[in-house]
Each structure stands twice: as structure tokens, then as C-alpha cells.
N, C-alpha and C positions, 0 to 999 in steps of 0.2 A: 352683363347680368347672368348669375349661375341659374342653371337649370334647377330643373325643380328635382326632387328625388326619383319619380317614375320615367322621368324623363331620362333622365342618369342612367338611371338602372337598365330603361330598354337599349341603350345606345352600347351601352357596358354589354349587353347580351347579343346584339347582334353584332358587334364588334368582336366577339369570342364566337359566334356564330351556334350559343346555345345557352341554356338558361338554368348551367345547373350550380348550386353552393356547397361547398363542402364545409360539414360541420369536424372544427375544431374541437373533439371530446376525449382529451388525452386523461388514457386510464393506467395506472404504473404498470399493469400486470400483463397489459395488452404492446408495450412498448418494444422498442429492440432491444433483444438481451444485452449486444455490444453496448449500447448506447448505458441501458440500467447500469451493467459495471461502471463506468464512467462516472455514474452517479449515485453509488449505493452508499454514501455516509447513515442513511437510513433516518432521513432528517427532513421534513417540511422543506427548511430551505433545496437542499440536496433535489427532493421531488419537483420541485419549484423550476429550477434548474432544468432538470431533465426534459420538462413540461414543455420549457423555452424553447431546447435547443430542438425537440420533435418536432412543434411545431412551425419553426422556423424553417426548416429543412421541409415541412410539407408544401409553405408555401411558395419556396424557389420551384417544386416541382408545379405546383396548380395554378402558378401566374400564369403560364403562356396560354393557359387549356380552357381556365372557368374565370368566370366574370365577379364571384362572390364566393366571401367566406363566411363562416359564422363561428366563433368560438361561444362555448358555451361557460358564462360564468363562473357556474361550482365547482368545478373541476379545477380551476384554479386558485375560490377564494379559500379550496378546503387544503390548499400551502400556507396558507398565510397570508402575512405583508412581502414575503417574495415571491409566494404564486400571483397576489394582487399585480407587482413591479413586471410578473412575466405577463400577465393578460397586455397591458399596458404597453410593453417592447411587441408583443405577436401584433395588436393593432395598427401601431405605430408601421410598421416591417410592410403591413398590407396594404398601406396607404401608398407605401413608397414605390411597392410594386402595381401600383395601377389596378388593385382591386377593391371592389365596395365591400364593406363592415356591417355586418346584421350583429351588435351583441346580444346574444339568446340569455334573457336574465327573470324572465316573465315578471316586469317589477309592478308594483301600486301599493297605493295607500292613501291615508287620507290625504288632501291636496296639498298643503303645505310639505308632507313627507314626498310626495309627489314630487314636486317640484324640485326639491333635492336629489333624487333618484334622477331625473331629466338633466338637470345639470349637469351631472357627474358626468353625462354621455353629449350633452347637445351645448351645453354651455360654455361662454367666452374661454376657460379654464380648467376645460371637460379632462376628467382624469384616463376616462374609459373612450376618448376620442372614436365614435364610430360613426356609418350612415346610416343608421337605424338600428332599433330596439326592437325586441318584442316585450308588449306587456298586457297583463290581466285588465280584462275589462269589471270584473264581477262588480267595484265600489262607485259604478255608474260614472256619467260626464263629468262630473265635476272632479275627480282624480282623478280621469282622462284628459281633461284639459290642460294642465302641465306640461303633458308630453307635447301634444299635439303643438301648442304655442310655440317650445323651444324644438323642437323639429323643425320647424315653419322657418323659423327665426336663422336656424341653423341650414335649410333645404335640405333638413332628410327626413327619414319616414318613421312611422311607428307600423307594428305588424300586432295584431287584435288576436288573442286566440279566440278561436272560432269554435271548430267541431275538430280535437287535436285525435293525433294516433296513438293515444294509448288503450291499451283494452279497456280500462276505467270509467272512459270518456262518457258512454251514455248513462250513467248512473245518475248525473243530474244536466246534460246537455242535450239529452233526448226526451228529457223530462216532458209532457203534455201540458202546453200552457198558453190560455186563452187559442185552443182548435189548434196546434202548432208548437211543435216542439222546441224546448230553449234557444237551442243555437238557432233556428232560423229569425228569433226577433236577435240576438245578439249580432245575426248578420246584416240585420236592415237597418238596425244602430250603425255599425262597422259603415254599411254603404252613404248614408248619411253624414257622417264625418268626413268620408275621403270625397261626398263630391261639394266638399268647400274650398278643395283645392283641386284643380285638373288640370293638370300637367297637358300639353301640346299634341301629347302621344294619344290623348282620351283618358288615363290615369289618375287615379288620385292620391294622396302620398298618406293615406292609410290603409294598411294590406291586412288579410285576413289570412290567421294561420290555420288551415285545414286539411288534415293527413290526410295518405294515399291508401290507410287500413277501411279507409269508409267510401271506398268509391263512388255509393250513390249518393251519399251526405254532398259529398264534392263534387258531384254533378247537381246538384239541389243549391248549395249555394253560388255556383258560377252562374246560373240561369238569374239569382236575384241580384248577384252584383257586377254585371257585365264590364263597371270600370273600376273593378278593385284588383290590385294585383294580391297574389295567393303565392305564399309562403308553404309550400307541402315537404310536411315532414314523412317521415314512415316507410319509406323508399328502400328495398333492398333490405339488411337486417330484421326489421321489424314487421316484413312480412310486405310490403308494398310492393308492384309490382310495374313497369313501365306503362303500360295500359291502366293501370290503374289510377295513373296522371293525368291521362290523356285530357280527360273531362274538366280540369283543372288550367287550360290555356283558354286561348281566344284565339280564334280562327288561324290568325296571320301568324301564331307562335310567341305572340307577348302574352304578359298578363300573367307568369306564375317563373316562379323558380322552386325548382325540386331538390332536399336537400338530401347528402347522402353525408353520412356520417363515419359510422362504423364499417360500412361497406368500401370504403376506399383507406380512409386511417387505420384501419386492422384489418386489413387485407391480405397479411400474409402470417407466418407462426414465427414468435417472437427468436427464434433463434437465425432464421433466416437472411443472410448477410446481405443480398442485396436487395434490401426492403424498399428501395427508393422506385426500384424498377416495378414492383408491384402496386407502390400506390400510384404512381403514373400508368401505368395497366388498368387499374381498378377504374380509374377517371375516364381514361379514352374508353371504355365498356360501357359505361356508364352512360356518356357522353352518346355514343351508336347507338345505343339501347333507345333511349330516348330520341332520338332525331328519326329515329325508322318505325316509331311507335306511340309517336303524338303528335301533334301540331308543332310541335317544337321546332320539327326536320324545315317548316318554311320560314323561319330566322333567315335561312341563307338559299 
């Protein structure tokens, strides 16, 4: 019998002996120069290419280290049908290496569109083969239900944006609505769905995505959904800070994964020759930063 996705996931974390993801968000500008020549035909495809070969090359370095990766959709689909073919080879590449797959795509729509979107990731002939999605709750359960079925079906997760880190965020998620601000009914929805499945661990295989730019938001929603694992973006670049995660575990060090992005993929200045050594530097910092400065450090 395969585990269930939270269960996966915590075993995946304390087997790395930490719980952080590195988001795959290859930018051409931010790339290594040696590498751009290589690929400068100045072409979609060409870009496509380059996409592949960067990320591919981050994740021979992040297998030994992190338990999770997340490439981020656009970045690829804005190649083409050969950025699409490279999302598709990075997936594939991270599966081999023994790591879990969040594909960052925030999808929905109405259910039937729904439902195609979930296939494409959870289905017999999933094109975007991963263990979890994130996607938009705003068109209520019934285009949430697609995912959630073929997740099920599949044993992996979906991730709920929540209270995200963008500066934008409270303009309609902080909104005052019935004594209580949006995202906190968004998250009680969120907690309701994931405790229809509870994973072994206490888990439920629907996670809440909740940045580290709102630390008290993020102590606000961990107090209402004590068995939801938390997806936290906003970490490092974006102004997040290790402490500012903190609020975002469960006692014992399960219950969240913090994702760093920018902070470790462009981690050093594009002409820089041995870029591999920095993004393996970026990680292990990352990695201490967080073990010395959350509940994280009792993983192990």
C-alpha cells in the first residue's frame, strides 16, 4: 500500500533531515553566462534548452541536500512546446533522484476545466508527472474537487493558496468578512478538506500555501489548522526571514516546508564560473539557517 502524500513528504524530510524546497524559476538573465553562450541562438527553443540544462544541473546538486523541489510553470510555458518538453524532462530527472515534485502552476476553473488541469499532473497519462500542485481556491469546492479526487487517486497533495507573499496579498485576503478576515475562512475551508484524508503522521494531503512576508498571518493560520502541512513561500529574496518561519511548523519539525527560490538559483553573478558551488552553498545556509532558527532543527 503507497503512503499517502503527507506521509511521503514527512519521511522525504526527515530522511534529508530538513524541510526545505527549492523553487525551480529559471530566468535567462539570471543564468550563467558560460551556460547562455551555449545557448544563445536567441530562440524559444534555444531558451528552452538552456532552462533544461540549468535546471537539471541544480538538481544533481539539491538531491543529496533537500527533500523537495518545485519548478514553477511560466517560466517554462513562456518557451513553448520545448520549454513545455523541458518542465516535463526536470520532473521526470527529480523523480529519478528521489525527490518530491510540487508543480507551482496555481491552476482552476470551472470543474470540468478542472479536471483537465488535474490530469495533466495526477492522471494515468499525467503529462506534468508530479506530487503535488498548487492551486487557486477562489471558484469554491466544486473546481476543487477535481484536484483533490485525482491527487487521492494518485496519493499526492494539492497546496491551497492561503495568505501568499506578495505585497498585493491583503488587498482582497485581508479583506473583513463576516468579523474575520478572508484568508482565515479560506483556511478553515483548506482545514476541512485535508482532514478527509489523515495521513499516519496526523497530516492531511491538502496543504496551505502561506508566506513568510506575514509572519503573524502565519502564526494565525497554524493555531487553526494544526494538521495541515504549510507550503511557505517568501523566504530570503523576498524579504522572509528564518524566524519568520518559525510559526509555520509543528512542534516536532513536521508540518511545513519553506521554499527558497531566487535565494539559492541566483545565488551568485552570472559570469561567475563556479556557479554550482554557490548554489550548493546557498542550500547548506539555508538548510542552518533554518535548523538553528525553527522547529525545523528537531527533524533530526
Amino acid at each position: 500500500m503507497k503512503l499517502t502524500f503527507p506521509d511521503r513528504l514527512t519521511a522525504a524530510c526527515r530522511a534529508r533531515g530538513n524541510a526545505v524546497c527549492v523553487g525551480l524559476d529559471p530566468r535567462w538573465e539570471q543564468l550563467p553566462l558560460e551556460l547562455r553562450r551555449r545557448h544563445s541562438a536567441g530562440t524559444l527553443d534555444a531558451m528552452a534548452g538552456a532552462f533544461a540544462e540549468f535546471c537539471l544541473r541544480v538538481l544533481d546538486i539539491v538531491a543529496p541536500l533537500v527533500p523537495v523541489v518545485k519548478p514553477q510553470s511560466a517560466f517554462f510555458e513562456a518557451c513553448g512546446p520545448a520549454g513545455m518538453s523541458a518542465l516535463q524532462t526536470v520532473l521526470r530527472r527529480a523523480r529519478t533522484l528521489d525527490l518530491l515534485t510540487i508543480l507551482d502552476s496555481k491552476r482552476n476553473d470551472i470543474a470540468s476545466t478542472a479536471q483537465a488541469y488535474a490530469d495533466a499532473v495526477f492522471g494515468k497519462q499525467a503529462v506534468w508527472p508530479a506530487d503535488a500542485m498548487t492551486i487557486n481556491p477562489y471558484l469554491g469546492r466544486d473546481a476543487v474537487e477535481p484536484f483533490l479526487a485525482s491527487a487521492r487517486q494518485a496519493q499526492g497533495g494539492v497546496f491551497v493558496l492561503v495568505r501568499t507573499s506578495n505585497k498585493g496579498a491583503s488587498q482582497f485576503q485581508n479583506l473583513d468578512c463576516a468579523a474575520k478576515p478572508l484568508y482565515e475562512h479560506v483556511a478553515e475551508a483548506v482545514g476541512a478538506w485535508a482532514g478527509e484524508n489523515i495521513g499516519s503522521g496526523g497530516l492531511g494531503d491538502v496543504g496551505a500555501v502561506v508566506g513568510a512576508t506575514h509572519p503573524a498571518e502565519l502564526a494565525r493560520v497554524r493555531e487553526l489548522l494544526p494538521h495541515v502541512i504549510f507550503l511557505i513561500p517568501g523566504y530570503g529574496v523576498q524579504g522572509g526571514s528564518a524566524r519568520d518561519t518559525a510559526a509555520g511548523f509543528r512542534p516536532d519539525g513536521t508540518g511545513a516546508i519553506v521554499n527558497s527560490s531566487r535565494g539559492i538559483t541566483a545565488s551568485f553573478a552570472p559570469e561567475e564560473k563556479n556557479w554550482e558551488a554557490s548554489v550548493e552553498a546557498a542550500t547548506r545556509n539555508t538548510i542552518a539557517a533554518l535548523t538553528t532558527q525553527t522547529p525545523m532543527g528537531n527533524l533530526v
